[in-house]
KETOR-633330 format. One record per residue (C-alpha): x, y, z; residue in three letters; residue number from 1. Coordinates in Angstrom, 2 decimals. Layout:
! KETOR-633330
@east X, north Y, up Z, residu ALA, num NUM .
...
This chain:
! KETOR-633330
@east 12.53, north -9.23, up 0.81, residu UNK, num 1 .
@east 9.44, north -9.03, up -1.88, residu UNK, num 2 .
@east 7.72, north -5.43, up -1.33, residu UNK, num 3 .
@east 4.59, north -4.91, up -3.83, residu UNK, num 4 .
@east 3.29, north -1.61, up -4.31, residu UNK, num 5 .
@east -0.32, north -0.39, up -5.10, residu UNK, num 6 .
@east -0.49, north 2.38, up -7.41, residu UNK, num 7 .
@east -2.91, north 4.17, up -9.65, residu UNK, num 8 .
@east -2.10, north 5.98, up -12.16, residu UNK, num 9 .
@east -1.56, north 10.23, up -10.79, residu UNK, num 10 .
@east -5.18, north 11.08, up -13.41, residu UNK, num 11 .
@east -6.69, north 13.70, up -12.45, residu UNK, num 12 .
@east -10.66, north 13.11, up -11.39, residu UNK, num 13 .
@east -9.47, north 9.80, up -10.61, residu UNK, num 14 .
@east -7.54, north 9.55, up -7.85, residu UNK, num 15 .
@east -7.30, north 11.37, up -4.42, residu UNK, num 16 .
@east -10.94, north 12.66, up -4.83, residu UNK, num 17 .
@east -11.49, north 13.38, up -1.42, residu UNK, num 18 .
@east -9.00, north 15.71, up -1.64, residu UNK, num 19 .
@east -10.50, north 17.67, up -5.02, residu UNK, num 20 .
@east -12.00, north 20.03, up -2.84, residu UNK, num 21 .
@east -8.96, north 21.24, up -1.33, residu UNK, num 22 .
@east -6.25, north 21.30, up -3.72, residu UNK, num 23 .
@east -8.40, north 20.66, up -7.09, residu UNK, num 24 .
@east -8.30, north 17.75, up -9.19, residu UNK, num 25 .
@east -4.81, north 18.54, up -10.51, residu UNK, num 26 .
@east -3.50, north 19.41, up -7.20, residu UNK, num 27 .
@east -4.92, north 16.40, up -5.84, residu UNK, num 28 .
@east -3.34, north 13.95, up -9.09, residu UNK, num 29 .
@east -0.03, north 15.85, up -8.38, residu UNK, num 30 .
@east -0.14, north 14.95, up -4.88, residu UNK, num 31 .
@east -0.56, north 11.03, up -5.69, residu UNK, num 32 .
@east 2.06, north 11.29, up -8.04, residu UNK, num 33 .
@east 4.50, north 12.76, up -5.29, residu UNK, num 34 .
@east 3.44, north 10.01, up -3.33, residu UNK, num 35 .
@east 3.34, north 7.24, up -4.99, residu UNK, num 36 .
@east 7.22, north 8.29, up -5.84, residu UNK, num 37 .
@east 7.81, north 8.69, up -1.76, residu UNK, num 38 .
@east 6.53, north 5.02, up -1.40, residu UNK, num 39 .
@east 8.93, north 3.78, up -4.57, residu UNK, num 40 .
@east 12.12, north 5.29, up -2.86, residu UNK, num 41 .
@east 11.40, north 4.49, up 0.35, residu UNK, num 42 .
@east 10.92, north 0.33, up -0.62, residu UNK, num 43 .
@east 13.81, north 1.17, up -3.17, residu UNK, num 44 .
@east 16.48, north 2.12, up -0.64, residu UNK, num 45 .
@east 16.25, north -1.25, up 0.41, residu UNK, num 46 .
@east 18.53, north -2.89, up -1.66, residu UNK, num 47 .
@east 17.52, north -6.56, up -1.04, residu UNK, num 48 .
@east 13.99, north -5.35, up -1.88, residu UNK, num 49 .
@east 12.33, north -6.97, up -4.93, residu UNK, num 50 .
@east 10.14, north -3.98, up -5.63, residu UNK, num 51 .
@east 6.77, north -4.19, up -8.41, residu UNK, num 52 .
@east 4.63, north -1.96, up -8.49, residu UNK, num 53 .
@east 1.08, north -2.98, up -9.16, residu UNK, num 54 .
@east -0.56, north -1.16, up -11.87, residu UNK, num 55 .
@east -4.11, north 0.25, up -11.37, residu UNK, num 56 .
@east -5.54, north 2.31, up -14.50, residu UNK, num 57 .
@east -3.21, north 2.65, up -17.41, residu UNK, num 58 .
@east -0.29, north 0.32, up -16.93, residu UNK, num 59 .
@east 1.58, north 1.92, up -19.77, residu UNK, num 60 .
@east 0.46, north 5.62, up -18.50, residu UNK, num 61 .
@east 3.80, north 7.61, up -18.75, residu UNK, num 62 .
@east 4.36, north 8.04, up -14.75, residu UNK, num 63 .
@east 4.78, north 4.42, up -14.87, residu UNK, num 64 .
@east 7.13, north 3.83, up -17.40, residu UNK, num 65 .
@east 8.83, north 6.76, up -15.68, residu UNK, num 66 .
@east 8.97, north 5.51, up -12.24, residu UNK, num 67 .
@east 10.34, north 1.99, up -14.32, residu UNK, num 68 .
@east 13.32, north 4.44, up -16.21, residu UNK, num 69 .
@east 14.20, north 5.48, up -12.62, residu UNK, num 70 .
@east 14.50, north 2.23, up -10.87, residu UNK, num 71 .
@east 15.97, north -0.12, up -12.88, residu UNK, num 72 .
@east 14.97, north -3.12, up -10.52, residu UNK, num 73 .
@east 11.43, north -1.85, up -10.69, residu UNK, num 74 .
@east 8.79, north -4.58, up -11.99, residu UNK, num 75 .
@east 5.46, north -3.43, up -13.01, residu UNK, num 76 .
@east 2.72, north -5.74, up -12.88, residu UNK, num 77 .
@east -1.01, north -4.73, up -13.74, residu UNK, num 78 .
@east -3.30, north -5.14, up -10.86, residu UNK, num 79 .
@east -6.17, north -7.59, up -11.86, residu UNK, num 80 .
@east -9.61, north -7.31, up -11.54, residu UNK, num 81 .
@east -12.17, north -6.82, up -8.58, residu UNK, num 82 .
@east -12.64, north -5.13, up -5.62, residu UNK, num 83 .
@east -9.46, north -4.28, up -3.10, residu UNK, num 84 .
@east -9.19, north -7.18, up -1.54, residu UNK, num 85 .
@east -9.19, north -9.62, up -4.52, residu UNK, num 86 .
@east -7.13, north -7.49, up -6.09, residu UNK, num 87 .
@east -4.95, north -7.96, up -2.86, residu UNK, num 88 .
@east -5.41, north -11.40, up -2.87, residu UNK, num 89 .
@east -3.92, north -11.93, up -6.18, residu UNK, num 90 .
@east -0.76, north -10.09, up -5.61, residu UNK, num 91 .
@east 0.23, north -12.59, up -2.92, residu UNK, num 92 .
@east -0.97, north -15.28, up -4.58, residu UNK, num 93 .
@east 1.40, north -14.58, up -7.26, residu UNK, num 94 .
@east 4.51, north -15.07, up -4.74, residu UNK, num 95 .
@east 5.65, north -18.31, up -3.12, residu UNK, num 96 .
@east 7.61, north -16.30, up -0.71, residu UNK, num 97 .
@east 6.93, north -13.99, up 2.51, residu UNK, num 98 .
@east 5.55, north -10.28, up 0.83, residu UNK, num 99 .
@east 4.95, north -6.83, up 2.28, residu UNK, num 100 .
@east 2.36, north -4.93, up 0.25, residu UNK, num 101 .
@east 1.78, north -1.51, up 0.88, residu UNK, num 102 .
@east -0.20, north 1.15, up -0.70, residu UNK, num 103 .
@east 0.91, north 4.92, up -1.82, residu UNK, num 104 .
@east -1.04, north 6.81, up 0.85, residu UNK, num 105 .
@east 1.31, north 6.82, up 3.96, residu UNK, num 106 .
@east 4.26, north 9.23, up 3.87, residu UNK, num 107 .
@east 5.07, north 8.20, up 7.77, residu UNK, num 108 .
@east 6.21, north 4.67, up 6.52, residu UNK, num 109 .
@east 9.90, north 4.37, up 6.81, residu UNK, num 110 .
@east 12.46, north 1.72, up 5.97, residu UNK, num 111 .
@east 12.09, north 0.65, up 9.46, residu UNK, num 112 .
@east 8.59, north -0.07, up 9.53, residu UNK, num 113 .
@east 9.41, north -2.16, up 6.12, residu UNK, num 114 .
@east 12.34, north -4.04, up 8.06, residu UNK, num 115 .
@east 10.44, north -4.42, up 11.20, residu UNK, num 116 .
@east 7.27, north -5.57, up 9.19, residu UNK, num 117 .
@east 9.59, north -8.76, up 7.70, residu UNK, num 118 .
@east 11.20, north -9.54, up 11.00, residu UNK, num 119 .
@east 7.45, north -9.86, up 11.94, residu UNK, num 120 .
@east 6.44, north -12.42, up 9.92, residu UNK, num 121 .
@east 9.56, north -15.05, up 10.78, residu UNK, num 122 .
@east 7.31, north -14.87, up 14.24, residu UNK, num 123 .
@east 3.47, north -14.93, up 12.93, residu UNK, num 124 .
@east 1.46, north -15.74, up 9.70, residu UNK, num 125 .
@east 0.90, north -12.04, up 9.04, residu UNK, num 126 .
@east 1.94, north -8.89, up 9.80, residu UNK, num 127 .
@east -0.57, north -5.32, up 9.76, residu UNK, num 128 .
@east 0.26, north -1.43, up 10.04, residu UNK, num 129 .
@east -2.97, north -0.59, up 10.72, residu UNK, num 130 .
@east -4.30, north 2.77, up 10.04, residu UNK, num 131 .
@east -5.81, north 5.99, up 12.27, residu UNK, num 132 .
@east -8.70, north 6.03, up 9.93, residu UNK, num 133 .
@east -9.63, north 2.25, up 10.68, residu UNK, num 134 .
@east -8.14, north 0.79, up 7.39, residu UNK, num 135 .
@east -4.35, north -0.26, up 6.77, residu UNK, num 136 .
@east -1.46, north 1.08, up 5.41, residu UNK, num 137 .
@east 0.75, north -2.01, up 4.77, residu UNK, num 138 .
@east -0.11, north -6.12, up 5.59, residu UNK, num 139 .
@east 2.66, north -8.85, up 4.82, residu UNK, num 140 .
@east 1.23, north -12.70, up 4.67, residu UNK, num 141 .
@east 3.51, north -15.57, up 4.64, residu UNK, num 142 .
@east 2.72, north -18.24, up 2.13, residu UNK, num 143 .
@east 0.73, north -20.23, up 1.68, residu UNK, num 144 .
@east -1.45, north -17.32, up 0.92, residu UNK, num 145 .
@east -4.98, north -17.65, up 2.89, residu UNK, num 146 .
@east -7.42, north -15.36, up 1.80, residu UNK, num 147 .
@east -8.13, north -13.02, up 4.48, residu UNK, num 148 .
@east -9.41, north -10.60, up 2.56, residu UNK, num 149 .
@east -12.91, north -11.78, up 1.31, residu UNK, num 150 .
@east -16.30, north -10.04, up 3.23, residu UNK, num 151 .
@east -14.65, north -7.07, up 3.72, residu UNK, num 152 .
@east -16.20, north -3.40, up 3.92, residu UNK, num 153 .
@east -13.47, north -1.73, up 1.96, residu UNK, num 154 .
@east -13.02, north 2.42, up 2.53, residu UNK, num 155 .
@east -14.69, north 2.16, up 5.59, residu UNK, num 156 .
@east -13.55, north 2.60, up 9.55, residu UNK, num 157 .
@east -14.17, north -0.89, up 9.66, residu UNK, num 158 .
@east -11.11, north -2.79, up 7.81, residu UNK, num 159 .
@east -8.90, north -3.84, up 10.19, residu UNK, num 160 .
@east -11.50, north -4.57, up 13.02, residu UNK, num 161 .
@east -12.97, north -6.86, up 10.16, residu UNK, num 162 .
@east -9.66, north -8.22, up 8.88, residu UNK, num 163 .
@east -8.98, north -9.26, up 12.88, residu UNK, num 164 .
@east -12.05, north -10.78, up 12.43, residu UNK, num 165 .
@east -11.51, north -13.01, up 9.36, residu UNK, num 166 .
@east -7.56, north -14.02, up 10.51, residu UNK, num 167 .
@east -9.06, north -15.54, up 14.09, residu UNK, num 168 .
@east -11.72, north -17.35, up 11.65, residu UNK, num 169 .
@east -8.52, north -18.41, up 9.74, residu UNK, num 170 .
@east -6.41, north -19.47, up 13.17, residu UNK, num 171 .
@east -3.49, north -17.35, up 11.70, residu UNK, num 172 .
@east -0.84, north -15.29, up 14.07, residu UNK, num 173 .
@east -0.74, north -11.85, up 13.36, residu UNK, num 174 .
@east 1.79, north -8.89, up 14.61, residu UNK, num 175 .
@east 0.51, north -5.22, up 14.55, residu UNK, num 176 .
@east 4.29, north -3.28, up 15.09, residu UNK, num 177 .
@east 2.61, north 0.73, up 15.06, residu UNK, num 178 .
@east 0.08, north 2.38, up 13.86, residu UNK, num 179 .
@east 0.36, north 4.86, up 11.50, residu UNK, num 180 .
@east -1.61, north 7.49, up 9.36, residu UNK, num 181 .
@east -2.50, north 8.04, up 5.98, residu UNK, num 182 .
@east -2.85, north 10.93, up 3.36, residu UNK, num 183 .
@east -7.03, north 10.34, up 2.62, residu UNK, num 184 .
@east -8.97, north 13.94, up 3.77, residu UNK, num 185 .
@east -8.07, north 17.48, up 3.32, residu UNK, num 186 .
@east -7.70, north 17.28, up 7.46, residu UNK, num 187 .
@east -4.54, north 15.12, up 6.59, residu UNK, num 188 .
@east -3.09, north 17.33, up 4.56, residu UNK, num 189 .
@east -1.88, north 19.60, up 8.12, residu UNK, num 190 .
@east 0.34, north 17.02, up 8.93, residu UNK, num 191 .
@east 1.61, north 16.10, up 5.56, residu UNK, num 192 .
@east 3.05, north 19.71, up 4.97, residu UNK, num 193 .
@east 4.91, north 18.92, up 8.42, residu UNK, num 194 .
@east 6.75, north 16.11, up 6.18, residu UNK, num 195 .
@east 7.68, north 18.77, up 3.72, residu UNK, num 196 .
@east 7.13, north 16.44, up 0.49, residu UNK, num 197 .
@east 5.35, north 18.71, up -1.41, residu UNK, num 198 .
């Protein structure tokens, strides 16, 4: 099972912003951080899983070659260039086999979503966890990888409904197992303490 991660680097101003004005910028940075390392260990307890994580910001910031000391299997892989979904795009393009890629934000995903997520696409082109807040917190594409992702109004309520759109354009099968919620707004942050990760 191939399982890429999205990542950027835990700097503070520069990630979690939306949640600055509730925990600060380095309270916000050290959330990421915590995780981003949630998301590594969950993929990483599969132990079929070929795990990268793909670098945005620094790819040789130290919480990188950190998280690559820890997990031995680990490949890191700078992100490329462009908005979300060409960035997206380009991960699965860089596969010739069936990938889950998920992003850092969603401490609710479990090894059972990943598992069910794969058993999903031996049925259908693609697979989606969408999100509460209208985006999505994982999406697995079978190859050959058809860009789904183009004309999209990224970081809005509008992701999925306009993903849905572009796979019917595309005639591909799709398979939405739950949906799930993700760590964005200071409102979140209620039912992340329920998790207890902090």
């Amino acid at each position: 099972m191939q399982i890429a991660i999205f990542a950027r680097a835990p700097v503070a101003g520069a990630c979690k912003t939306r949640l600055i004005p509730a925990l600060g910028a380095e309270g916000a940075a050290q959330l990421h951080a915590q995780l981003v390392e949630r998301s590594l260990a969950t993929a990483m307890s599969l132990p079929d899983a070929e795990v990268t994580l793909w670098t945005a910001g620094n790819p040789t910031d130290p919480f990188f070659l950190k998280q690559q000391m820890r997990w031995s299997r680990l490949c890191l892989k700078p992100q490329s260039d462009g908005d979300l979904g060409q960035r997206m795009h380009e991960a699965f393009m860089a596969t010739n086999a069936p990938m889950l890629l998920m992003g850092s934000d969603c401490p609710a995903l479990t090894t059972e979503h990943l598992l069910a997520c794969h058993r999903a696409l031996s049925e259908r082109d693609a697979v989606f966890l969408p999100a509460e807040d209208g985006g999505y917190v994982l999406v697995g594409l079978n190859p050959p990888c058809v860009d789904v992702f183009r004309g999209i109004d990224w970081s809005t309520d509008q992701v999925m409904a306009q993903t849905r759109g572009r796979l019917r354009e595309k005639g591909l099968s799709w398979s939405e197992p739950v949906c799930l919620w993700d760590v964005d707004r200071p409102e979140d942050l209620v039912r992340l303490a329920e998790l207890d990760i902090r």
